[in-house]
Structure formats: structure tokens, C-alpha cells
C-alpha positions as CSV (number, residue, x, y, z in Angstrom):
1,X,119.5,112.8,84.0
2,X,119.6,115.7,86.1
3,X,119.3,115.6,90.2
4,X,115.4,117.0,89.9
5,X,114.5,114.2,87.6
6,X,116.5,111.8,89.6
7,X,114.4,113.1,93.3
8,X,111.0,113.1,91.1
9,X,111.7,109.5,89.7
10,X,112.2,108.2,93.5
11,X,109.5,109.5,95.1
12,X,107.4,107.9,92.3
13,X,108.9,104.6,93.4
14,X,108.5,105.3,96.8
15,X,104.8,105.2,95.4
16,X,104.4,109.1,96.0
17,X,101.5,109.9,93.8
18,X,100.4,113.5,94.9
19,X,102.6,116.4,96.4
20,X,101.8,119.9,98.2
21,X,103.7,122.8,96.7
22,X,104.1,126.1,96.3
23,X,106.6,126.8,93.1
24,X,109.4,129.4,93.4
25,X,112.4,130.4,91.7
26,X,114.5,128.5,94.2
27,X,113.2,125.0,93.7
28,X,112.2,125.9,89.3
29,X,113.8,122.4,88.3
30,X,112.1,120.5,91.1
31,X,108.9,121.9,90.1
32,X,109.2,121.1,87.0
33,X,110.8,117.5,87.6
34,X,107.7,116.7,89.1
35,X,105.4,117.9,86.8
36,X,107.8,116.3,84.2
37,X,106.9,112.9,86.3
38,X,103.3,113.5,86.1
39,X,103.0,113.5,90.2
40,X,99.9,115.3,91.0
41,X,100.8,118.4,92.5
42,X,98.3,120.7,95.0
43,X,98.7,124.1,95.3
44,X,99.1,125.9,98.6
45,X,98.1,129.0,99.1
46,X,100.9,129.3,102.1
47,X,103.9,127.4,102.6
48,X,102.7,127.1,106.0
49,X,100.4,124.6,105.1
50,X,101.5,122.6,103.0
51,X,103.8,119.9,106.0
52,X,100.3,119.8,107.4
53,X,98.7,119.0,104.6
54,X,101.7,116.1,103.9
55,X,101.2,115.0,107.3
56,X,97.3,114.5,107.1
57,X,97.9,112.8,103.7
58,X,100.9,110.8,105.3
59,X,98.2,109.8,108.4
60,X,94.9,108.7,106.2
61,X,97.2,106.2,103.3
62,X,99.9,104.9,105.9
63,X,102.5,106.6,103.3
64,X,105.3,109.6,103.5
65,X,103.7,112.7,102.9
66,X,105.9,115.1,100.6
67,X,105.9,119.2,100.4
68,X,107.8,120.8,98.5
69,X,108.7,124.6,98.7
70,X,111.5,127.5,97.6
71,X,113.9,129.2,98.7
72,X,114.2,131.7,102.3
73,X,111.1,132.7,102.8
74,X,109.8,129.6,101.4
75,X,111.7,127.4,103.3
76,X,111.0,129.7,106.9
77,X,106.7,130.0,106.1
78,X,107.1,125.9,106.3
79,X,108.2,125.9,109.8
80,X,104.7,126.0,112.0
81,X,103.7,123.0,109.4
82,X,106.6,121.2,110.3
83,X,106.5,122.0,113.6
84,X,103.1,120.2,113.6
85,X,104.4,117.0,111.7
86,X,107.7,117.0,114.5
87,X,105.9,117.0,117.7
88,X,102.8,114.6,116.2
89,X,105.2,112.2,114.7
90,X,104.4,112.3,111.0
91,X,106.2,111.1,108.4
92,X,106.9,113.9,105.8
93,X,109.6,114.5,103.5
94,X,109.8,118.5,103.0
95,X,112.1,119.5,99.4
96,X,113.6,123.1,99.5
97,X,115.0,124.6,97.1
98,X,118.1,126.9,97.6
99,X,120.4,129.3,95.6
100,X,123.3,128.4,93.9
101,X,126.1,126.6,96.2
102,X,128.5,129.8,95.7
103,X,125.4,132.3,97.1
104,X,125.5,130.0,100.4
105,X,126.0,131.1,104.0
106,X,127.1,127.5,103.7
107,X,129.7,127.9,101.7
108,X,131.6,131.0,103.0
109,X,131.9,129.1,105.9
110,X,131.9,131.7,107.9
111,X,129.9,131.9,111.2
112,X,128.2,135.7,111.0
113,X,126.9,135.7,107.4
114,X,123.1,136.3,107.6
115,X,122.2,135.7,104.0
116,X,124.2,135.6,101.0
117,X,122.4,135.2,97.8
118,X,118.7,137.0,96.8
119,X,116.0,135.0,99.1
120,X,118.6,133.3,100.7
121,X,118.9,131.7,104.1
122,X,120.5,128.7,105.9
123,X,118.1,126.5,106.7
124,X,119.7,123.8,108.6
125,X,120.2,125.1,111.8
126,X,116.8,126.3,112.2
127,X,114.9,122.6,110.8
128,X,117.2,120.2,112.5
129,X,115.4,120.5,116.1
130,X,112.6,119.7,114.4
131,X,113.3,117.0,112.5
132,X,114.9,113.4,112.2
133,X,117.8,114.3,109.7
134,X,118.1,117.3,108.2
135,X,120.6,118.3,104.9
136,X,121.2,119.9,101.9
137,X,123.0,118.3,98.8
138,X,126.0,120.1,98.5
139,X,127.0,117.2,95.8
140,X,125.1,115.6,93.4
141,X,126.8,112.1,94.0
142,X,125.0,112.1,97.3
143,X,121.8,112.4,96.1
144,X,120.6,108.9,96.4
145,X,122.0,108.1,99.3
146,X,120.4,111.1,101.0
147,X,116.7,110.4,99.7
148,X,117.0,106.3,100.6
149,X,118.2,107.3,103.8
150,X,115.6,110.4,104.5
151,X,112.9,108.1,103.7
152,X,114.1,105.3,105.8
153,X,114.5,107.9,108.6
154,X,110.7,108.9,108.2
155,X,109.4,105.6,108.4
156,X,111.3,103.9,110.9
157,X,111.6,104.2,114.6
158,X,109.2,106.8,115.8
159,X,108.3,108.0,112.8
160,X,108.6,112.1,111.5
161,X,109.6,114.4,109.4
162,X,112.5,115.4,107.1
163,X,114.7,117.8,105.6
164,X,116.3,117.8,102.3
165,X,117.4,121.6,101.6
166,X,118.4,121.5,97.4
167,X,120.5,124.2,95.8
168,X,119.6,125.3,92.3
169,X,122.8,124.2,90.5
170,X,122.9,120.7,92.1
171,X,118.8,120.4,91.0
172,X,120.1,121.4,87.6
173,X,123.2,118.5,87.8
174,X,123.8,116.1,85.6
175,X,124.4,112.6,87.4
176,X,124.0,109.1,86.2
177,X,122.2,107.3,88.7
178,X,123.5,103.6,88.8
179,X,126.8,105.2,89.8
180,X,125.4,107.0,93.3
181,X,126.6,105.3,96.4
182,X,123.4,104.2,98.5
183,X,121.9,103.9,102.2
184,X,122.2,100.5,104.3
185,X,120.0,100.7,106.8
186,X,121.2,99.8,110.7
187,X,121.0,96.6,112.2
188,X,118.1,96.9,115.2
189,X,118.8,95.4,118.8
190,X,117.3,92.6,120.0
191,X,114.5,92.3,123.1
192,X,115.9,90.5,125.9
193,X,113.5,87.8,127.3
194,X,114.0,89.3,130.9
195,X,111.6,92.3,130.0
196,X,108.9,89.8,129.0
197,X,109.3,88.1,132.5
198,X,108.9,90.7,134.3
199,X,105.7,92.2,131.7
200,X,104.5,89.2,133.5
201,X,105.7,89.4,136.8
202,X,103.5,92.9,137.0
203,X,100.6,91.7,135.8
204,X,100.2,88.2,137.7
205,X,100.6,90.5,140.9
206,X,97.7,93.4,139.7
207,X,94.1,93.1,140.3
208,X,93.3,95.9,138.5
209,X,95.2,96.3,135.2
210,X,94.7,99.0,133.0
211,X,95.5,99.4,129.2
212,X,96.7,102.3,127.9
213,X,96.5,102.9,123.8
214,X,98.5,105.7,122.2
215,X,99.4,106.7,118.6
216,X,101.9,104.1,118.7
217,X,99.5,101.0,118.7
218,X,97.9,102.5,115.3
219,X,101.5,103.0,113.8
220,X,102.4,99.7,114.4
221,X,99.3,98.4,113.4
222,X,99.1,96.4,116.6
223,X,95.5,97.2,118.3
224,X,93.5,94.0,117.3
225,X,95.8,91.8,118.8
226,X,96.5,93.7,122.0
227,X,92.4,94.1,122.1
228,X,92.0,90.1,121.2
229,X,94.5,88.6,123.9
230,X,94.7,91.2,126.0
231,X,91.6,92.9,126.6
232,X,88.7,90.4,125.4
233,X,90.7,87.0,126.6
234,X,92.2,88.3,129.7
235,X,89.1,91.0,130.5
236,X,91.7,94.2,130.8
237,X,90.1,97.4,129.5
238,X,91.7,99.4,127.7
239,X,91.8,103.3,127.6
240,X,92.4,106.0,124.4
241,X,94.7,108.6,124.2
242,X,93.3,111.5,121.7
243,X,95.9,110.1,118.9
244,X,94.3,106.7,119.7
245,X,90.6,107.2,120.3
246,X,89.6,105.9,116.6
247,X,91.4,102.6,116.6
248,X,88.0,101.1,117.1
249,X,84.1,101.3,118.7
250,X,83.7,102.5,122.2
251,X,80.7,100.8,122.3
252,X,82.8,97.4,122.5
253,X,83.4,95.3,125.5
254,X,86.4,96.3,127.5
255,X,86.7,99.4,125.4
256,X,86.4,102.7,127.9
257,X,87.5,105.3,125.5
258,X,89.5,108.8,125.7
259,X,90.5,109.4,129.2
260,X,92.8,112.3,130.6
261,X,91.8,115.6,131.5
262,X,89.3,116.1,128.8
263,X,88.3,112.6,128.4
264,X,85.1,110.9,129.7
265,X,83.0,111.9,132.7
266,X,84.5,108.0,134.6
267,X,88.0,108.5,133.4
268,X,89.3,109.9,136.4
269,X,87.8,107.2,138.7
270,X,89.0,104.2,136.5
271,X,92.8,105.7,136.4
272,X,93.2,106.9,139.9
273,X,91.5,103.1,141.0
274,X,94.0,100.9,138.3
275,X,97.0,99.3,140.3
276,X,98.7,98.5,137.2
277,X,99.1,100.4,133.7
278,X,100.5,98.7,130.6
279,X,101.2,101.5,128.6
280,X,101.3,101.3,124.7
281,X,103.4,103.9,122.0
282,X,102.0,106.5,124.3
283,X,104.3,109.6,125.6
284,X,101.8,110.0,128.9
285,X,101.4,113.2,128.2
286,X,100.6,115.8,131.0
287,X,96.8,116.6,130.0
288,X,96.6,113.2,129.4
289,X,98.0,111.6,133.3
290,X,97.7,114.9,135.0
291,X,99.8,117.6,135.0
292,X,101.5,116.0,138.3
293,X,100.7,112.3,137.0
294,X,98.4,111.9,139.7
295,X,96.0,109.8,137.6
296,X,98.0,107.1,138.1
297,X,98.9,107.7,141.6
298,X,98.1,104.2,143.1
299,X,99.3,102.2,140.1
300,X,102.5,100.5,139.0
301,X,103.3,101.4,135.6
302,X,104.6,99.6,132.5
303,X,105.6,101.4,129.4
304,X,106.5,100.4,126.1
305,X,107.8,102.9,123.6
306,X,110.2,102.9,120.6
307,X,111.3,106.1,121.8
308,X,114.4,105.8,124.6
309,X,113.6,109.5,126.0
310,X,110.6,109.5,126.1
311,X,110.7,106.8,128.6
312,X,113.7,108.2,130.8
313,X,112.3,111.8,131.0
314,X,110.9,113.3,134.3
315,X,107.7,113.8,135.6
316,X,107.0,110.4,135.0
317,X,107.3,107.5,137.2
318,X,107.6,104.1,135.1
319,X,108.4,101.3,137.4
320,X,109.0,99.0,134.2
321,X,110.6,100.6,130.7
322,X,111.0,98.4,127.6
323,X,112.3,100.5,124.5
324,X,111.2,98.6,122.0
325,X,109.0,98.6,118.9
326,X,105.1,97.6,119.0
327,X,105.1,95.6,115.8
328,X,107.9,93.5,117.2
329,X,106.7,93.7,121.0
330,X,103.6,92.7,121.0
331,X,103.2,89.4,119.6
332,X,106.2,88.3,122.0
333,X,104.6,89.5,124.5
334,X,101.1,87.7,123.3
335,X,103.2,84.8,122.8
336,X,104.8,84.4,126.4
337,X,101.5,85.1,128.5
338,X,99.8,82.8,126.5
339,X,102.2,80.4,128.2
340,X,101.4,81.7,131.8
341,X,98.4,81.5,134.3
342,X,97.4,85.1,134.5
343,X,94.8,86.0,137.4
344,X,90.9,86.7,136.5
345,X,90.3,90.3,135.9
346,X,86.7,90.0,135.2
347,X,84.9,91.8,138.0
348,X,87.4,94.7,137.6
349,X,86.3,95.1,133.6
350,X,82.5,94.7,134.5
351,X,83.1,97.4,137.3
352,X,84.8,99.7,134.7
353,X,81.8,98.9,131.8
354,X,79.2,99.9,134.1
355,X,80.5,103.7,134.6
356,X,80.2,103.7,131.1
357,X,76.9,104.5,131.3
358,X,77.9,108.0,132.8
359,X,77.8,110.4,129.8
360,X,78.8,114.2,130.1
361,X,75.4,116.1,130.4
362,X,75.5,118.7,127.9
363,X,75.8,116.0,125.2
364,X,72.0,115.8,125.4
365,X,70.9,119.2,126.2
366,X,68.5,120.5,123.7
367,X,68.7,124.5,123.5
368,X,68.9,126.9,121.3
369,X,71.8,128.4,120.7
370,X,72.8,124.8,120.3
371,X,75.2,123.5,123.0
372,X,78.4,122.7,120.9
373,X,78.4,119.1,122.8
374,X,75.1,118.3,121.4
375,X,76.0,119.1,118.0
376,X,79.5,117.5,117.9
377,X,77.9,114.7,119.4
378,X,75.1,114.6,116.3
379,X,77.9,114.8,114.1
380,X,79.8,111.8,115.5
381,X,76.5,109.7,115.6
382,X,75.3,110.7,112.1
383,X,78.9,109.9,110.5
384,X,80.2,106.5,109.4
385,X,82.9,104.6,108.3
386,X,82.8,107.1,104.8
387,X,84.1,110.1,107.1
388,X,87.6,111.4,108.2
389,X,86.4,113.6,111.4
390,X,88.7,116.5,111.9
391,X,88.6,119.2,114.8
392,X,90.8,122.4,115.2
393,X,92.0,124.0,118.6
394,X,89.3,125.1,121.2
395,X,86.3,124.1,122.5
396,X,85.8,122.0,119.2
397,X,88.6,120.3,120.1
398,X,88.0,119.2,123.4
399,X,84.6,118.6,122.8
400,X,84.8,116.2,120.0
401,X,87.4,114.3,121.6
402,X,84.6,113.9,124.9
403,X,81.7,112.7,122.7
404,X,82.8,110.9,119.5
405,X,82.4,107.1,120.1
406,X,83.2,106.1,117.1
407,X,80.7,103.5,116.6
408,X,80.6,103.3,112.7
409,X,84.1,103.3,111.8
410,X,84.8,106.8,111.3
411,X,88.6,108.2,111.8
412,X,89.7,111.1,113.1
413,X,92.3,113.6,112.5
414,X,93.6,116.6,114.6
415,X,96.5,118.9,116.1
416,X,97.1,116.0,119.1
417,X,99.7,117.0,120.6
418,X,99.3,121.2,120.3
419,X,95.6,121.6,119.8
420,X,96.5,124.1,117.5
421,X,94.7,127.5,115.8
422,X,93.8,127.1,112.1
423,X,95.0,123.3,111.6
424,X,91.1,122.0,110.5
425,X,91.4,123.0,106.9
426,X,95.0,121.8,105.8
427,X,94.5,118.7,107.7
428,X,91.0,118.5,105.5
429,X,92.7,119.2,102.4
430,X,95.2,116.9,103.0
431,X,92.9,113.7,104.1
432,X,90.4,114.8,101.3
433,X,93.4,114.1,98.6
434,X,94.8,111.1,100.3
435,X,90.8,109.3,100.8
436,X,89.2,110.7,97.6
437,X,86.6,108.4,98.0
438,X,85.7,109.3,101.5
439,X,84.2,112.6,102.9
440,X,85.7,114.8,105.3
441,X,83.8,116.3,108.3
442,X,86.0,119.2,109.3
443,X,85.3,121.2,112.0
444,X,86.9,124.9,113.0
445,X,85.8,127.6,115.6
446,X,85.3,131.1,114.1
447,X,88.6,132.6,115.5
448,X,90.3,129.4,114.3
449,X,89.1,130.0,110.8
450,X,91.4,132.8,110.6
451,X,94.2,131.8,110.3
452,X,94.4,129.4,107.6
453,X,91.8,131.3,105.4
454,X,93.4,131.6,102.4
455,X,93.1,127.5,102.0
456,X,89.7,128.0,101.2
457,X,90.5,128.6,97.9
458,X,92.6,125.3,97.4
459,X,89.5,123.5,98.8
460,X,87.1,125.0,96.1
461,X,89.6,124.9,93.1
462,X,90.2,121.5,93.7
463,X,86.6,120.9,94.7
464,X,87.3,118.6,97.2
465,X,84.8,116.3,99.1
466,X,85.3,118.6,102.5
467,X,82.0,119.5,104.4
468,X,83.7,122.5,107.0
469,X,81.8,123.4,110.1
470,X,82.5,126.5,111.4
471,X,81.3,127.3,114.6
472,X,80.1,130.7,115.8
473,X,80.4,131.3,119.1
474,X,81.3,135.0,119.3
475,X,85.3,133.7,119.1
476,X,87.7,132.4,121.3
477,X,85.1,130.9,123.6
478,X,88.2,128.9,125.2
479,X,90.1,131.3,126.1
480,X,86.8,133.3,127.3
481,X,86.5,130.1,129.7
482,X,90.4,130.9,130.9
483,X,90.2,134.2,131.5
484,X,86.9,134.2,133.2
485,X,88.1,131.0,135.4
486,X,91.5,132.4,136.4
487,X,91.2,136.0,135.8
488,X,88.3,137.2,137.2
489,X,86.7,137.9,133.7
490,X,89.8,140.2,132.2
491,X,89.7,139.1,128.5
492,X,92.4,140.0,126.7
493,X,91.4,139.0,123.9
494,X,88.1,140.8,123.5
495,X,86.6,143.1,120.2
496,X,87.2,146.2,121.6
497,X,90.9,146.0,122.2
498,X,92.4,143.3,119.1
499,X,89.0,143.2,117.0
500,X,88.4,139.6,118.0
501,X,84.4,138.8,117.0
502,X,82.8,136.4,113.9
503,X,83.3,137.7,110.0
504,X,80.3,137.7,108.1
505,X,80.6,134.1,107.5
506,X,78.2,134.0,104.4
507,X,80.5,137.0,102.4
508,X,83.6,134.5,103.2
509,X,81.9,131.7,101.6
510,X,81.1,133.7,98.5
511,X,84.3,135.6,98.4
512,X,86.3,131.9,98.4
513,X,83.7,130.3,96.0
514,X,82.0,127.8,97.9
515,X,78.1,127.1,99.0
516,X,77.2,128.4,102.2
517,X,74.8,126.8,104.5
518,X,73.4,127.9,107.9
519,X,72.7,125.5,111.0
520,X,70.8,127.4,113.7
521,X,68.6,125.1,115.7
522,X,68.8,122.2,117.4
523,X,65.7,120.5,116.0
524,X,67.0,120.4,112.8
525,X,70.6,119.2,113.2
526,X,69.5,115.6,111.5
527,X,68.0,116.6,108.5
528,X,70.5,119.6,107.9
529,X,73.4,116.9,108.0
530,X,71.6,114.6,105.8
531,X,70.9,117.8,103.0
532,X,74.8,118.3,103.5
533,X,76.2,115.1,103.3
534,X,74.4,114.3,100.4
535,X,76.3,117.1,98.8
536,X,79.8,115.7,97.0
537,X,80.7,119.1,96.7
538,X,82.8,121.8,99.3
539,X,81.0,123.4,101.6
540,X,80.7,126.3,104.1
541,X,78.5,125.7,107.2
542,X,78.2,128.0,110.1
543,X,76.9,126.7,113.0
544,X,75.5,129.1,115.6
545,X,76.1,127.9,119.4
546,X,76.6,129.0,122.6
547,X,78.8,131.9,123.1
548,X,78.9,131.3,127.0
549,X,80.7,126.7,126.3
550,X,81.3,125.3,129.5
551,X,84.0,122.9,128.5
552,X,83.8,119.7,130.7
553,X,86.9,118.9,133.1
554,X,87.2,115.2,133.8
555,X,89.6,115.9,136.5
556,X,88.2,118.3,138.5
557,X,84.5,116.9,138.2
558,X,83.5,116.0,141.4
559,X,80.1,113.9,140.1
């Protein structure tokens, strides 16, 4: 068979039944390898999109996410997307197509060449900080061992994407598979039992432990556990990151939701009182310790990651780093303290539950326009475990990660670590294909919606099960709130100088093909969302709210 057939034949046994493409000259025998192979293909209208959409598909089915693009151009428009999948740790194979080995910068081997070949670039250099393993085929007996190892790499460890960059003649190659050389995968170190001791030597000395939950415990799979032994046995509550916050109900015992700088109203108080923090698969992030990690000023601090740097780097003061992986971790860890006599923590968790009760004030204030917390925190309350939430940047963003509680099981997905513009609808597109029998709740700002546009077409031609919110605020209403908090009220980004304001919502609908649906007052936020959801087919709503958001600071309220 030929190299395309062989790449299309392995992703289908690496049970890869859909794909996010955009077809080009440069990758022609890829794109029709995988056709060939009957692997439903979606069609992006950017390549931009489509290592977001992988990575939302990778996120909802616990799979790799694959796109594939062309050549130059091709290959460059999937950067931003993979920049997205790099710094949220997503697992994504992304296929690029090249010219002919002999049309190579590559090959001249020469350090000055710009492009070579029509459409042409070198796309190594410019991927490989922003992936795990980068490479293009340059022979076809590789080819196995490239794909078993690029799909070991985005799978294992902390998990992200990438890179195979394929030329046109080696696509085109004949090879006979049961001859290519393959991957063995590393052996993995061993824990030594002294970290476990001294897990426990820190948390037999702390009378007010704190858990910390990041992406890592819902990579590993390892929240119940940590939540059963840790949390409900031992009475230590727990705290979300925003990659985190949908593990489970944060109406449950012990459970005190989303904290950092836009997390709860109590966060603050909770973090600066703990005198010890077991952290778990999170990075401690700046808006999410402080931007001088002075929410845990008083505390000693434990943190487990899989990652070695991200434990070593500075800014961060870990009194106790173990480098190891959750789903290996935990249940030694479970399995030693359930050995131990570890100290009553109950009138600490009680005190903690009981600021619970504090909820951010706009959440219930019923005006018109409609206070963007009110309605996101409709929309978390009317949704269930059917639902895949997604937010884009902005006040949205922040917002919905204050409010959602996550009672009925919904999940969430969103730009974590860059809040970034435009994200709401690939990430939609790409949960709606992975969770076909679940509906999407997207949510984008009006300045947000921009920037992605042109995937409103892949949403109707595919007719997928996406219900988008777009919120009309006049635009930018989070950078309105910078500019009038730090610069005395100079916008920059105001109508009169870049054009910034709202389309005419209703014409976009139309001109993209789907329904179009208003919601305009707060008194009928219920039974709008009950006409919508009831609705299995793509829709356009525009939500009008306040143009003037306060967006809530947990860490400089004062209340």
C-alpha cells in the first residue's frame, strides 16, 4: 500500500472515527486515503480551527483528536489552533502535507532558504515549541514508527499535541507495512516511598488542609477517589481550578468550587486562611494563586504534577514536589494514609461550607438589560447532564466560570489557560461531533463572534446540535472594564476609531443559514430556554445585556 493508506489505516485502529480537514494540493493523497478509509471527515472553513476543533473532540471522548491540513499556508493558518491545544494540554495529532522532498528547504540543507517549492515552507522550526514531537517523514520506512510513537507522545505524560509534516512523494510511496521498524515505548520511574512519608508528615501537622483540583485529576481520571478518602472520609475540601470546575456538583459536601481571582465571592478567605495545600495536576497558575501567590501566603504547599517544570519554575513556592503521575499517585497515596492516624479536620470543612452560602450579587439581580450573571447563571441552572457548556473570552468567560455549579452533570469546555477571542464555536463544533447525542450550550460575546465567523457555516451544513448564545453588549465590554479601571476611560478600542460595535446579528444568522432567536428580557429567560432547547436543530440567539458588566474580583472584594 501506499504511506496515505498506511496513516489512514492506523488512525482507524487507533479508533479515530472522524477528522477536521481542510483538503489542498499538498496533502491530495491524505485526503483521499482518508476518504478511501471511510473516516468521517468535517470541513473547516479555516485551518485555524480545525486543532481546536480536534482538541474539543479529543476533551469530550477521552481520545486523540486529529486535523489534518496542506501545505504553507496550510500548515502556518493551523498555528493559533495549535497553540490552543499546546498550552491547554490536548492531545491532537495535526497531518501536513508538504511538497515533494526535492522542493524542500529541508533538503537543500542550507540555512537561508525561505521557501523552495510553490506553497512551500519549513514547518518544523516554527511547530516544535509548540508541540511534544514534531517531524516530517523524509522516508517512508519510518512511517510506522513515527505515528506509534506520535500517538504515544500525545497520550502519555502530560498530554498535547503533535506534528507529523508529510511530503507529497512519500504520501504517494509504496511501502509494505509488516516490514516498518516500530516504537517501544520508555520504561517510567518509579515513586520512592519517602515522598508518601512526608505527603503525610504535612498533613498530620495542618489544621487546615486544603485541596486543590486541576485538569490533571480529570486526565487521570482520579477525582472520586481523591473526593472519597480524601475529602468526604478525612473532611478536606476541595477547591476547582477553571479546567477542573466540572469534575462534579458544587452543591456536594466538602466541595467549594472555582477559586482564584475570578472564582467565588469566599475564595479568597478560604485560600489565604488554609495552612496546608495538596495540590493536584494543577500548574498554580497566576490568576488562579494570585499574581504574587499571595493566596496561599500562610500555607505550606504540596504539589503533585507529572510535569518536572512545572514544579521547579519560579514564582511559586512548593515546600513539597512529587513528579509523578495522578493515576499512579493517588491510590499509593490513598493506600498509605489509610494506614495512618490523620488529625480531625471537621470544624475546618463545616467553617469553609458555611461561606458557601455567600453568592456574588449580580447572579440574582433582575433588570433589564439583563445582567450577563443572571443569565449565565439561568443557563447553568436550566442545563443538565445532556449539555457540553462552552464560553469564549470576556466577560462570558469569567462569568460562567463564577456561577455554574454544576449541579446536574453538565461539562464544560473553554480556552482555560488563554481565555481566548473566537474559541466558542470551534470548540462547539468539535464537542457537538465527538457527543452527537448531547447538546451543546455555546456561549460567545459579540466582538468574540468575529473572529471565527466563517464556522457558522460548518455548524449549519452539518446541522449540528449547537444552541450559540451570543451576547450583545455593545462589544468588548471587558476590555471597556480595563480601560475605564486603569485608564481613566481611554478606549482604544471604541467604534469611532477601529469600528468596534454589534453586526446586525439577525442578517448573520440568515446570511450563515441558521434560525435566529432574540432573548431580551429577564422575565422570560426560562421559557425562551425551554422553546430553544427543545429545538435539535443549530441555532442563533442574541442575547441583549448590559453594555456597562461589572465583572466580579474575588481578590480585591473587600465583602
Amino acid at each position: 500500500m501506499i504511506v496515505a493508506d498506511y496513516v489512514a489505516k492506523f488512525l482507524k485502529s487507533k479508533k479515530i472515527k472522524e477528522i477536521f480537514m481542510l483538503t489542498g494540493y499538498g496533502s491530495m493523497y491524505l485526503n483521499d486515503s482518508i476518504k478511501k478509509e471511510k473516516i468521517k471527515y468535517f470541513a473547516t472553513r479555516n485551518e485555524a480551527t480545525a486543532p481546536i476543533m480536534a482538541a474539543s473532540y479529543a476533551r469530550v471522548t477521552n481520545n486523540v483528536g486529529v486535523a489534518c491540513v496542506t501545505a504553507g499556508p496550510g500548515a502556518t493558518n493551523a498555528i493559533p489552533g495549535l497553540a490552543e491545544a499546546f498550552v491547554d494540554s490536548s492531545p491532537i495529532i495535526v497531518i501536513s502535507g508538504q511538497v515533494i522532498r526535492k522542493h524542500t528547504t529541508i533538503m537543500t540543507g542550507l540555512k537561508n532558504i525561505r521557501t523552495f517549492g510553490t506553497a512551500e515552507i519549513n514547518i518544523l522550526p516554527i511547530v516544535k515549541p509548540l508541540t511534544k514531537y514534531a517531524v516530517t517523514i523524509l522516508d517512508e520506512k519510518n512511517t510506522r514508527y513515527i505515528f506509534e510513537k506520535a500517538f504515544y507522545e500525545a497520550t502519555n505524560g502530560r498530554k498535547g499535541p503533535v506534528w507529523i509534516d508529510i511530503p507529497l512523494d512519500i504520501q504517494n510511496k509504496k511501502i509494505q507495512p509488516h516490514k516498518l521498524r516500530s516504537f517501544t515505548p520508555p520504561n517510567e520511574k518509579k515513586l520512592h516511598n519517602l515522598k508518601l512519608k512526608l505527603f503525610y508528615d504535612f498533613l498530620k501537622n495542618s489544621k487546615k488542609p486544603l485541596i486543590v483540583c486541576g485538569q490533571g485529576v480529570k486526565f487521570s481520571n482520579t477525582f472520586d477517589i481523591i473526593y472519597k478518602f480524601l475529602s468526604k472520609k478525612n473532611h478536606i475540601p476541595i477547591i476547582f481550578t477553571r479546567a477542573a470546575q466540572d469534575l462534579t456538583s458544587h452543591k456536594k459536601k466538602y466541595i467549594l468550587g472555582q477559586a482564584g481571582i475570578k472564582g467565588t465571592k469566599y475564595c479568597k478567605r478560604i485560600m489565604t486562611d488554609a495552612d496546608l495545600v495538596i495540590n493536584f495536576g494543577s500548574r498554580l497558575a497566576p490568576q488562579f494563586a494570585g499574581h504574587d501567590f499571595e493566596a496561599f501566603q500562610n500555607a505550606k504547599v504540596i504539589s503533585v504534577d507529572i510535569e518536572k517544570d512545572e514544579l521547579n519554575k519560579k514564582g511559586i513556592k512548593i515546600d513539597l514536589r512529587i513528579k509523578s503521575d495522578l493515576k499512579k499517585f493517588v491510590p499509593r497515596i490513598i493506600e498509605f494514609l489509610n494506614k495512618k492516624k490523620i488529625p480531625n479536620y471537621k470544624s475546618w470543612a463545616n467553617y469553609c461550607g458555611s461561606l458557601k452560602k455567600i453568592e456574588i450579587p449580580n447572579s440574582v439581580n433582575k433588570k433589564n438589560p439583563i445582567d450577563l450573571y443572571y443569565f449565565m447563571n439561568k443557563l447553568g441552572k436550566f442545563s443538565n447532564r445532556k449539555n457540553i457548556l462552552i464560553t469564549d473570552a470576556g466577560s462570558n468567560y469569567y462569568i460562567g466560570g463564577q456561577v455554574w455549579k454544576f449541579e446536574k452533570g453538565q461539562k464544560e469546555l473553554t480556552s482555560i489557560s488563554n481565555a481566548a477571542m473566537g474559541l466558542s464555536i470551534p470548540l462547539a463544533v468539535g464537542a457537538s461531533i465527538g457527543q452527537k447525542k448531547k447538546q451543546v450550550l455555546a456561549v460567545t460575546g459579540d466582538g468574540s463572534l468575529e473572529l471565527n465567523i466563517q464556522e457558522l457555516k460548518t455548524i449549519s451544513h452539518y446541522q449540528l446540535n449547537v444552541k450559540l448564545f451570543v451576547i450583545n453588549n455593545g462589544g468588548y465590554v471587558s476590555m471597556h472594564n480595563w480601560a475605564d479601571t486603569f485608564f481613566d476611560g481611554r478606549r482604544v478600542d471604541n467604534s469611532k476609531d477601529t469600528g468596534e460595535g454589534t453586526l446586525n446579528l439577525k442578517k448573520i444568522a440568515k446570511a450563515f443559514g441558521l434560525e435566529y432567536f432574540k432573548i431580551s428580557d429577564y422575565r422570560n429567560i426560562e421559557k425562551d430556554l425551554t422553546k430553544i432547547c427543545k429545538n435539535n436543530k443549530p441555532l442563533f440567539i442574541e442575547v441583549i445585556t448590559d453594555n456597562f458588566q461589572k465583572i466580579f474580583d474575588a481578590f480585591k472584594d473587600k465583602g
